[in-house]
ROSE-4610 file (N, C-alpha, C; in Angstrom, 1 decimal, always signed):
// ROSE-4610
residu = [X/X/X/X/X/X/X/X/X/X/X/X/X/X/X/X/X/X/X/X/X/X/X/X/X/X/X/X/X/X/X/X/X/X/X/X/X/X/X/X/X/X/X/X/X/X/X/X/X/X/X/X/X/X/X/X/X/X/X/X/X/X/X/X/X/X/X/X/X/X/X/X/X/X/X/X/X/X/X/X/X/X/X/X/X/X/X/X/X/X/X/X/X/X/X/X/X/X/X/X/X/X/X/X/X/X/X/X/X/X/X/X/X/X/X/X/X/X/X/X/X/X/X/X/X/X/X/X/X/X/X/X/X/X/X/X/X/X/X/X/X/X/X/X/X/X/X/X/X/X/X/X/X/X/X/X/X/X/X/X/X/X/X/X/X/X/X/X/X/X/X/X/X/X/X/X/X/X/X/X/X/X/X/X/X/X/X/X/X/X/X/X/X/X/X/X/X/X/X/X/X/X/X/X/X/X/X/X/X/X/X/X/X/X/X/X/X/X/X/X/X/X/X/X/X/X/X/X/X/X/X/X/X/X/X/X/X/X/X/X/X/X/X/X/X/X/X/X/X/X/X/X/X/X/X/X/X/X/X/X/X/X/X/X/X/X/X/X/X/X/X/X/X/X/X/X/X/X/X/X/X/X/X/X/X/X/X/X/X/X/X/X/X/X/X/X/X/X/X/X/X/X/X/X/X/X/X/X/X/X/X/X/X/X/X/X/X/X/X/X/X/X/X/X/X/X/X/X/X/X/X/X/X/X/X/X/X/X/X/X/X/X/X/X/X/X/X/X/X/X/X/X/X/X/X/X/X/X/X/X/X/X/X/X/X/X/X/X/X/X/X/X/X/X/X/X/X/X/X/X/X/X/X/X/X/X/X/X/X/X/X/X/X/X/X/X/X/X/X/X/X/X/X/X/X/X/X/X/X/X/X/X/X/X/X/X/X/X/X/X/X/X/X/X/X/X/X/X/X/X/X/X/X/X/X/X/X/X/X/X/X/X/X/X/X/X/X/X/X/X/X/X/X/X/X/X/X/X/X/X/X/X/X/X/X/X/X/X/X/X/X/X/X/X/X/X/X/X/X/X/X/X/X/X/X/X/X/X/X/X/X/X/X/X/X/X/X/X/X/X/X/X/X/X/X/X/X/X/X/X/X/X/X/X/X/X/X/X/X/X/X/X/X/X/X/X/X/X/X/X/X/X/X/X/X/X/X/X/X/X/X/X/X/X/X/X/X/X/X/X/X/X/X/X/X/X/X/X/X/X/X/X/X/X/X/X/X]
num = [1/1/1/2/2/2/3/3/3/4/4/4/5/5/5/6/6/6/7/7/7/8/8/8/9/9/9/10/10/10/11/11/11/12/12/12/13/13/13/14/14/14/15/15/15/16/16/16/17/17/17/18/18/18/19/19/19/20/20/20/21/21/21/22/22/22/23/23/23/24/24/24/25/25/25/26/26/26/27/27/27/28/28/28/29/29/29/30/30/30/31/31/31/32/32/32/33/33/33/34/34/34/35/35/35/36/36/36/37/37/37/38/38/38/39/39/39/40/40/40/41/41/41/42/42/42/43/43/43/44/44/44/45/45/45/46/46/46/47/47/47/48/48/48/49/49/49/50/50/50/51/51/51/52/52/52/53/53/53/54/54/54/55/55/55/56/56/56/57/57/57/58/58/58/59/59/59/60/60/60/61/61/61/62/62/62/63/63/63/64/64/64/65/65/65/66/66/66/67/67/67/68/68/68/69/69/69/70/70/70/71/71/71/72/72/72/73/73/73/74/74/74/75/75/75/76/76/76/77/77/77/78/78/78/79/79/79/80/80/80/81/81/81/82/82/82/83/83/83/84/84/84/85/85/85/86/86/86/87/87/87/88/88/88/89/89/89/90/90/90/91/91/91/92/92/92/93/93/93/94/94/94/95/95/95/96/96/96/97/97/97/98/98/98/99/99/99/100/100/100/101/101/101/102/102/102/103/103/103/104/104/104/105/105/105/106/106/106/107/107/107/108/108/108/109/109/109/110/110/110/111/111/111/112/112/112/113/113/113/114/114/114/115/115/115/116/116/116/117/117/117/118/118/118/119/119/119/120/120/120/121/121/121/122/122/122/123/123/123/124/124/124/125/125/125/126/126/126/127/127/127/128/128/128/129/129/129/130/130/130/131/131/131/132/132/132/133/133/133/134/134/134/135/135/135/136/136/136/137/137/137/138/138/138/139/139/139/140/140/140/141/141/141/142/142/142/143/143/143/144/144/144/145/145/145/146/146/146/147/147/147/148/148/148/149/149/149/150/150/150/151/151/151/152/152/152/153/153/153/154/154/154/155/155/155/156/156/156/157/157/157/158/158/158/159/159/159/160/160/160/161/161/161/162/162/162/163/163/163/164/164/164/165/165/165/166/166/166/167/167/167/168/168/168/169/169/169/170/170/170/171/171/171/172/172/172/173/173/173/174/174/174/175/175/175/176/176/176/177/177/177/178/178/178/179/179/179/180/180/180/181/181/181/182/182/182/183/183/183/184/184/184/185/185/185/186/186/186/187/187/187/188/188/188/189/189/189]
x = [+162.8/+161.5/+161.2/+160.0/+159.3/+158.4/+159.2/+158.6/+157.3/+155.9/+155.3/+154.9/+155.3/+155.2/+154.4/+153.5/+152.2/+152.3/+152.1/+152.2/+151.1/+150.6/+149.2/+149.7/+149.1/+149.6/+149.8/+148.4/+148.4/+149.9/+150.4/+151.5/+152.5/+152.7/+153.8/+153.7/+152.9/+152.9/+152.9/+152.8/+153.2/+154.7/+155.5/+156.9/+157.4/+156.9/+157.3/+158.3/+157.9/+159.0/+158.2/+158.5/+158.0/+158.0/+157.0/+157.0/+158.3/+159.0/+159.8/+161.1/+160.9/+162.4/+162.4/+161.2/+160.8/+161.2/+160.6/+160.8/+162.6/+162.9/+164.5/+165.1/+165.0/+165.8/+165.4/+164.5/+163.6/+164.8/+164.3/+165.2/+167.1/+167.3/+168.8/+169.0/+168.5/+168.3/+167.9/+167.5/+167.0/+168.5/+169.1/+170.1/+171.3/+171.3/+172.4/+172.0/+171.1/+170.5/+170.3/+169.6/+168.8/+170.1/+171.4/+172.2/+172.4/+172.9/+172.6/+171.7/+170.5/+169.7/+169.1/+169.5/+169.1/+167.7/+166.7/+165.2/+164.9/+163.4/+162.7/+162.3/+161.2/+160.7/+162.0/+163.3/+164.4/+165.0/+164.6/+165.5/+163.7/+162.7/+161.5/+161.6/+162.0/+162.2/+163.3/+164.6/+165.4/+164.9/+164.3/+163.8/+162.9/+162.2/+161.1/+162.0/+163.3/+164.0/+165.2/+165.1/+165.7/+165.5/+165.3/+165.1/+165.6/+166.6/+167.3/+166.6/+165.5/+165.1/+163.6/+163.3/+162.0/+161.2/+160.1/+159.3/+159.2/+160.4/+160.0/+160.5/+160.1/+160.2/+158.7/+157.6/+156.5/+156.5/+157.0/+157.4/+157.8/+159.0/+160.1/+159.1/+158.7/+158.0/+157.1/+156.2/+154.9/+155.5/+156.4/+156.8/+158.0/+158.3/+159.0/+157.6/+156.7/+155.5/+154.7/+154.8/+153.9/+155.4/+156.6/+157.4/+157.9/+157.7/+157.7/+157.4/+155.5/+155.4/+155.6/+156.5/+157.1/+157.9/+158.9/+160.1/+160.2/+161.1/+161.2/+162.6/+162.2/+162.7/+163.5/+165.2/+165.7/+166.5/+165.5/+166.1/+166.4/+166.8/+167.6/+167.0/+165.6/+165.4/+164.5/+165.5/+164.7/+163.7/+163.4/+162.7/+161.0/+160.9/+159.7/+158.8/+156.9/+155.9/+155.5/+154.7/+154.0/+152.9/+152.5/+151.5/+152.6/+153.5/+154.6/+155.1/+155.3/+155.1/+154.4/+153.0/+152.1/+152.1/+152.2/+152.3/+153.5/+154.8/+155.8/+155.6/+154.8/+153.8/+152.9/+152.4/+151.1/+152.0/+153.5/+153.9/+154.7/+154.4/+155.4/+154.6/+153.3/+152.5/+152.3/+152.0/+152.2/+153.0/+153.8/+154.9/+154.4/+154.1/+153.6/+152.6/+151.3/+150.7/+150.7/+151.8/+152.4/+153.3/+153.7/+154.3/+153.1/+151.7/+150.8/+149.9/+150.4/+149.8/+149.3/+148.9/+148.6/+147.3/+146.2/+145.8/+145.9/+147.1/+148.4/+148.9/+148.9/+149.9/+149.1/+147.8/+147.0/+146.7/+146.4/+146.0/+147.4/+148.0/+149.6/+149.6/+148.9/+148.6/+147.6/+147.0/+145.5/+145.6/+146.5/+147.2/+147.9/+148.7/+149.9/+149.0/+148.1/+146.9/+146.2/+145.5/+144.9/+146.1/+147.1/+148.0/+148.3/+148.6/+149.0/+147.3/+146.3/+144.7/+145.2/+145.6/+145.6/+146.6/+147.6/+148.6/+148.5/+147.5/+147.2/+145.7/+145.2/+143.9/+144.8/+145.8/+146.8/+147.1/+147.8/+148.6/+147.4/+146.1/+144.5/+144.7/+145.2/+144.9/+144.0/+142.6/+141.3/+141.4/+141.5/+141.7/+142.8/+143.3/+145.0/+143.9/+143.5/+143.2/+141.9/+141.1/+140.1/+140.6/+141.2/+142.3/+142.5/+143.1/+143.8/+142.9/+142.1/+141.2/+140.1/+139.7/+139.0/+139.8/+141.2/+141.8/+141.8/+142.1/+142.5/+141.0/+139.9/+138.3/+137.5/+138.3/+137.9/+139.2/+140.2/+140.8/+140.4/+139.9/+139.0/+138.1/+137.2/+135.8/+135.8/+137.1/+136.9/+137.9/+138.3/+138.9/+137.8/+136.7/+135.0/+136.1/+136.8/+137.0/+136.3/+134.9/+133.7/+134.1/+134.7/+135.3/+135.7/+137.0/+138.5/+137.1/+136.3/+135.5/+134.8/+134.1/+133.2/+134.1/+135.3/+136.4/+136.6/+137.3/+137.7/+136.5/+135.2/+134.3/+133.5/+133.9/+133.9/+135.1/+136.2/+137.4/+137.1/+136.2/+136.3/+134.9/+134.1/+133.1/+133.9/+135.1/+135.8/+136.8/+137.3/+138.0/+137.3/+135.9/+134.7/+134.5/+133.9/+133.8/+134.5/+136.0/+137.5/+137.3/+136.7/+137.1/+135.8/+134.9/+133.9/+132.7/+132.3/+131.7/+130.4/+129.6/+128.9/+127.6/+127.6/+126.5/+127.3/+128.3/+128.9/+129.3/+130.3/+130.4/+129.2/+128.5/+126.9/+126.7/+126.9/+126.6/+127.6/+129.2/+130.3/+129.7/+129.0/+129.0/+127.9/+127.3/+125.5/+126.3/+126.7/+127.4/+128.0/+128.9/+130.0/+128.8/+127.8/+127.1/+125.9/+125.8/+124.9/+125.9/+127.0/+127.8/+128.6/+128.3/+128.6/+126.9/+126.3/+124.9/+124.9/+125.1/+125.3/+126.1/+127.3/+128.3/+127.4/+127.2/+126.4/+125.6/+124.4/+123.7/+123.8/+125.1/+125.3/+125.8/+126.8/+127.2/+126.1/+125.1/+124.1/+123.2/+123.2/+122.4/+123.1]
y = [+99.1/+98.6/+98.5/+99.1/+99.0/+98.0/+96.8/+95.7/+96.5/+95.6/+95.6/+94.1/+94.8/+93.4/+93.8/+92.8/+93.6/+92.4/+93.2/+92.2/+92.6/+91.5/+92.1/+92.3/+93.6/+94.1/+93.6/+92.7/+91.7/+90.6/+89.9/+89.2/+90.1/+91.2/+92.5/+92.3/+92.8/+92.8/+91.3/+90.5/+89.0/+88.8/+89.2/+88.7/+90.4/+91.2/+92.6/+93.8/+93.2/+93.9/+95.1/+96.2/+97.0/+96.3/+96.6/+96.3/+96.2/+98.0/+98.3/+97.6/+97.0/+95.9/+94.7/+94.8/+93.2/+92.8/+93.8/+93.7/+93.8/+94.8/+95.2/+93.7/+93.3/+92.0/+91.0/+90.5/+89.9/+90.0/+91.0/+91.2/+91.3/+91.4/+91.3/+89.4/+88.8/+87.4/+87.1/+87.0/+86.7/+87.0/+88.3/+88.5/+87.6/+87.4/+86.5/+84.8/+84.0/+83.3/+82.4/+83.3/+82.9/+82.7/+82.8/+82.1/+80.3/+80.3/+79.2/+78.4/+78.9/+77.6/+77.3/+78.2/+77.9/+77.9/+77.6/+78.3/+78.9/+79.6/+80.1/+79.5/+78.0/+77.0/+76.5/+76.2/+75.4/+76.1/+77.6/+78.8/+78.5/+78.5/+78.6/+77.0/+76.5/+74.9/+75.4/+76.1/+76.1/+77.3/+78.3/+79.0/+78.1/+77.3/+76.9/+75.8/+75.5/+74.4/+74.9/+76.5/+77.1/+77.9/+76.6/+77.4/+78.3/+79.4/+80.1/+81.7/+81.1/+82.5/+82.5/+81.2/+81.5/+82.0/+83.0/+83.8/+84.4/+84.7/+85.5/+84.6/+83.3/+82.2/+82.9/+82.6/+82.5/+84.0/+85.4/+86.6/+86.3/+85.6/+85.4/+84.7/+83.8/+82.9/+83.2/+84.0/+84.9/+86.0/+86.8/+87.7/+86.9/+86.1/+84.9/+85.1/+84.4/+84.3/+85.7/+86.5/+87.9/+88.7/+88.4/+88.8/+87.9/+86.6/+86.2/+86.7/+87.2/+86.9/+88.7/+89.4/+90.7/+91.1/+90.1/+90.1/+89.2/+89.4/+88.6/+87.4/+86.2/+85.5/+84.6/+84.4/+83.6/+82.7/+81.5/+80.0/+79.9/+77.9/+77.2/+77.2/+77.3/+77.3/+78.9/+80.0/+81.2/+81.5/+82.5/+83.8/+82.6/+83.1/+82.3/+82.9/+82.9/+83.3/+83.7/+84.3/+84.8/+84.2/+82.8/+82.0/+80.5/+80.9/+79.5/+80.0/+81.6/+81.9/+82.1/+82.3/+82.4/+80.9/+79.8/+78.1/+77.9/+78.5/+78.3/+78.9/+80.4/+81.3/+80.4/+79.4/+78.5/+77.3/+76.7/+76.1/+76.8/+77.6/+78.3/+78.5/+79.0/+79.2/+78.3/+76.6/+75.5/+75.5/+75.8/+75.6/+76.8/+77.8/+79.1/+78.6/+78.0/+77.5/+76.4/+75.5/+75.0/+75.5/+76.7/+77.8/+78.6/+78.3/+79.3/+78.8/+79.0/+78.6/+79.6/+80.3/+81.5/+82.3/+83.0/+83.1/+84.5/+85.1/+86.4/+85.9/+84.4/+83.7/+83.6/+83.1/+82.4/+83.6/+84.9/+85.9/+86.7/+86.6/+86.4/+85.7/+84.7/+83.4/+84.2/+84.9/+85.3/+86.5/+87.5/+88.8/+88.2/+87.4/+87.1/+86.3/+85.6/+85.0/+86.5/+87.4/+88.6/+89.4/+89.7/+90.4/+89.2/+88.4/+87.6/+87.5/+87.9/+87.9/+89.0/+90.2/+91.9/+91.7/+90.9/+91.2/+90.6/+89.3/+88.5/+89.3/+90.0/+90.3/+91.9/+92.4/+93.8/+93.1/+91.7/+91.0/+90.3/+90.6/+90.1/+88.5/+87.8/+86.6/+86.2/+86.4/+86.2/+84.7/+83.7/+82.4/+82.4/+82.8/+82.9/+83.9/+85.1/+85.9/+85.7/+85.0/+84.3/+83.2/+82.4/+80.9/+82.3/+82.8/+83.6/+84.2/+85.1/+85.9/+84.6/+83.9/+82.8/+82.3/+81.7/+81.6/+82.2/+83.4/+84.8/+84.8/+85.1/+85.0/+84.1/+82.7/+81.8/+81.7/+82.1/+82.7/+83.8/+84.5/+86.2/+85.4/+84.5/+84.3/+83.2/+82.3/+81.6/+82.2/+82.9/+84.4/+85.3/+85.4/+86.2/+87.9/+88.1/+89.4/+89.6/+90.7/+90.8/+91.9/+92.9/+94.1/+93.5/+92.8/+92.4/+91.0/+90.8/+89.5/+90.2/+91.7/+92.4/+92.9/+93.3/+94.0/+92.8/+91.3/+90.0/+89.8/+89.6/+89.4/+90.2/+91.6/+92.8/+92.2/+92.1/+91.2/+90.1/+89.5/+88.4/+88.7/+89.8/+89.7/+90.4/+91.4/+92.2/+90.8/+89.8/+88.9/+88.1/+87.5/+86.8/+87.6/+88.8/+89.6/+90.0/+89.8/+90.4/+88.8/+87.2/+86.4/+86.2/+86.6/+86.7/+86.5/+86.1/+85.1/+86.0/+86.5/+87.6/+87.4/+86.0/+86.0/+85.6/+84.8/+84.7/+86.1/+86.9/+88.1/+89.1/+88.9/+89.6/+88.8/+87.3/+86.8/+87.6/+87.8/+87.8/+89.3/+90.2/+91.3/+91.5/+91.1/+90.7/+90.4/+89.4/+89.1/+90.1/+90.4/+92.1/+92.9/+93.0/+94.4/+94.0/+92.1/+92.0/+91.4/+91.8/+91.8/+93.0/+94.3/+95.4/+96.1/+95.7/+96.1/+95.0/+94.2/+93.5/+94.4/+94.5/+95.0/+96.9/+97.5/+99.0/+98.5/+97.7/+97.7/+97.5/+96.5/+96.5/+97.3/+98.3/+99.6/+100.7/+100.4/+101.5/+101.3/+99.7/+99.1/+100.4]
z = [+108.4/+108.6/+110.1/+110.1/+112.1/+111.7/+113.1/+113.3/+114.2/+114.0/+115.3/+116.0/+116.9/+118.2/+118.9/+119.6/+120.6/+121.7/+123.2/+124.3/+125.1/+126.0/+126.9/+128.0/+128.2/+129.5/+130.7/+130.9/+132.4/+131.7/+131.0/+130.7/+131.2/+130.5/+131.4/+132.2/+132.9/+134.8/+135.6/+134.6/+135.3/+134.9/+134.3/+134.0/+134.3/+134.7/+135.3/+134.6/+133.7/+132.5/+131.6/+131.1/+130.2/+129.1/+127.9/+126.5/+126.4/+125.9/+125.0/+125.4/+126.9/+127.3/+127.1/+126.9/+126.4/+125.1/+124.4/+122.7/+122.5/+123.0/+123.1/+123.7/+124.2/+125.1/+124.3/+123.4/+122.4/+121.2/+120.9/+119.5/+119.7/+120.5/+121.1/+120.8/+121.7/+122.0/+120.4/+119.3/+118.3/+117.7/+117.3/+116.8/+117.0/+118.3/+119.0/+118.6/+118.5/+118.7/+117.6/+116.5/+114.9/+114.3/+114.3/+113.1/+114.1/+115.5/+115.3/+115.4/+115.3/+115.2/+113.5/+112.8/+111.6/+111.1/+111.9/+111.6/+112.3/+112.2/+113.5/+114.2/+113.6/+114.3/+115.6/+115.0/+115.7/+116.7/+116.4/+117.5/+118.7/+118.5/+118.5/+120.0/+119.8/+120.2/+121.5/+121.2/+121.8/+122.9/+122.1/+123.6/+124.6/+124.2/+124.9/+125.6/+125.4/+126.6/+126.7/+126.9/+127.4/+128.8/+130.5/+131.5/+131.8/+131.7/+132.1/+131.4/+130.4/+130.4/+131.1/+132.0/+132.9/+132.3/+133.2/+132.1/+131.0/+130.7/+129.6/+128.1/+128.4/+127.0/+126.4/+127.2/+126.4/+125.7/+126.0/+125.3/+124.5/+124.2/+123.3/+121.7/+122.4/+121.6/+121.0/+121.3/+120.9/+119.8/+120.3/+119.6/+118.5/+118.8/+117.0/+116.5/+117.3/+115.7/+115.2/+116.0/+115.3/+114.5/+114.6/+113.5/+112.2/+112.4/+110.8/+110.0/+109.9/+108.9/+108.5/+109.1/+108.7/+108.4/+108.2/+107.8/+106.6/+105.3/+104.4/+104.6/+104.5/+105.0/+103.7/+103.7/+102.7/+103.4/+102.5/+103.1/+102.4/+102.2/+101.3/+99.6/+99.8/+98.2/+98.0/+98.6/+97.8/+99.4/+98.4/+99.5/+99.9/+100.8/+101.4/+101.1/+101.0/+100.7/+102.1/+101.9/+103.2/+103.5/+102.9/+103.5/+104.4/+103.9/+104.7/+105.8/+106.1/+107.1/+107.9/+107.7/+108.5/+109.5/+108.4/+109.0/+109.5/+109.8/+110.7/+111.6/+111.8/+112.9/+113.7/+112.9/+113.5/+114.7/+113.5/+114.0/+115.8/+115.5/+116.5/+117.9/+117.4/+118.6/+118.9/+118.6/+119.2/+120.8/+120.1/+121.6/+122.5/+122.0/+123.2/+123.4/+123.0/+124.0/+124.9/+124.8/+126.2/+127.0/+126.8/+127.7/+128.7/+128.1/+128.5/+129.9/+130.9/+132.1/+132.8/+132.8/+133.6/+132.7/+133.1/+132.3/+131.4/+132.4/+131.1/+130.3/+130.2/+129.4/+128.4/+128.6/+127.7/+126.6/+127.3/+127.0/+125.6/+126.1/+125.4/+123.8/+123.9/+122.9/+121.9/+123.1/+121.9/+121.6/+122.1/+121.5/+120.2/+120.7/+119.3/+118.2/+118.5/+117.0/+117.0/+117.2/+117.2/+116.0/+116.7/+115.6/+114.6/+114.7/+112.6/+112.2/+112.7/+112.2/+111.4/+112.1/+111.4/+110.8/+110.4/+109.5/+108.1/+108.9/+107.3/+106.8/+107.3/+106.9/+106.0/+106.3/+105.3/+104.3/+104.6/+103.5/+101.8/+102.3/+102.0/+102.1/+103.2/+103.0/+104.0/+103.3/+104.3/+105.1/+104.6/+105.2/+106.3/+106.0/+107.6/+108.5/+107.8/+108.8/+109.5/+109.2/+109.7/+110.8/+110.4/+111.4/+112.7/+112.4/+113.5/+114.8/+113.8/+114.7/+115.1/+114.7/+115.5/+116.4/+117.0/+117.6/+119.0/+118.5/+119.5/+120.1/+119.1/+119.8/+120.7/+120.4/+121.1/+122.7/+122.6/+123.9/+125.1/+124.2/+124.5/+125.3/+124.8/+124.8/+126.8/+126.3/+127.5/+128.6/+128.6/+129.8/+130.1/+129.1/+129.8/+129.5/+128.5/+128.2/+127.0/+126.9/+126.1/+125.2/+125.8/+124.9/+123.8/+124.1/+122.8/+122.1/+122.8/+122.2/+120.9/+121.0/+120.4/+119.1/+119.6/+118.3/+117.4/+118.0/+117.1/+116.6/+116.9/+115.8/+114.9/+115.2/+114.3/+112.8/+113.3/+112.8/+111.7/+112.5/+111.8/+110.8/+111.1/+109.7/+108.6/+108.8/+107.9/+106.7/+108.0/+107.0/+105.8/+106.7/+106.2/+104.2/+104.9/+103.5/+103.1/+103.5/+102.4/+101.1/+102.1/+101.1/+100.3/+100.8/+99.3/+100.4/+101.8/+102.7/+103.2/+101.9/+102.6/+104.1/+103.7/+104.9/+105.9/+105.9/+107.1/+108.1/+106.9/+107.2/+108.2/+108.0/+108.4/+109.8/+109.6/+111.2/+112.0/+112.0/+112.5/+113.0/+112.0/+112.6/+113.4/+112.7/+114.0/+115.4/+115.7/+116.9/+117.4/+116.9/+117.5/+117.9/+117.3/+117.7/+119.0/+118.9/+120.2/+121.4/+121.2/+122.5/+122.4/+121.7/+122.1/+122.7/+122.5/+122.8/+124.2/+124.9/+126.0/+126.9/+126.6/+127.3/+127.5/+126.5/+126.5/+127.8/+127.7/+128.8/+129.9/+130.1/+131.1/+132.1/+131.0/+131.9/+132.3/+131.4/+131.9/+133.3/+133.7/+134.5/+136.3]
């Protein structure tokens, strides 16, 4: 199985690392790591008061929560659901956003809710996928990046109308199209 993991580029260039070393040094560190801590949350805790990996905690941390919910997970009572993972994902980004000082960091936070948006919106759980991309949208939104603002609320009218939400759905996309029609004019100016 190919995991996907997704990192923002300005976050790379702030901890100076490529993806594919990041993800590679990530998944090394997890292998080594996840038997002793016994959860993800608890491995999730130990990166985050773990100074010795400096910047690249909030990496580590971000990429724990956009691979839960893609891996099948067996705990003490049986294989886990993929809505308990999404909520140990939620629990997880907790701590990445007190890792998130910078605003690559923050940016980092709202990649990693942007990808579990797209993974719970494959898996059809409109409600996770909605939590998500609202998240990631309202990060987008107070960093003044209008592009990734215009695609998450394209996003979020697809989740809206996956769960039945037709008029919401229609606002979410009204909006996408008058801040892709903002952003259009402004490049024409």
């Amino acid at each position: 199985m190919k995991l996907i993991l997704s990192c923002e580029p300005e976050y790379l260039e702030e901890v100076g690392i490529p993806a594919n070393d990041l993800e590679q040094d990530y998944l090394a560190y997890w292998r080594a790591e996840s038997a002793n801590a016994g959860t993800m949350s608890a491995l999730a805790k130990r990166t985050v008061a773990n100074s010795t990996l400096r910047q690249v905690r909030l990496g580590y941390v971000t990429l724990m929560a956009q691979m839960l919910p893609q891996v099948p997970v067996q705990g003490l009572y049986g294989r886990s659901t993929r809505r308990s993972q999404f909520e140990v994902a939620d629990d997880i980004l907790v701590f990445a956003a007190g890792l998130a000082t910078s605003s690559a960091g923050q940016l980092q936070v709202g990649r990693t809710n942007w990808q579990l948006g797209m993974r719970a919106f494959e898996l059809y759980l409109p409600d996770i996928s909605t939590t998500h991309h609202t998240r990631a949208a309202q990060t987008y939104v107070r960093l003044r990046r209008w592009s990734e603002v215009a695609t998450l609320y394209s996003n979020l009218g697809l989740s809206e109308a996956g769960a039945g939400y037709v008029g919401s759905a229609s606002g979410w996309l009204n909006l996408s199209a008058a801040v892709s029609r903002s952003l259009r004019d402004e490049r024409q100016r």
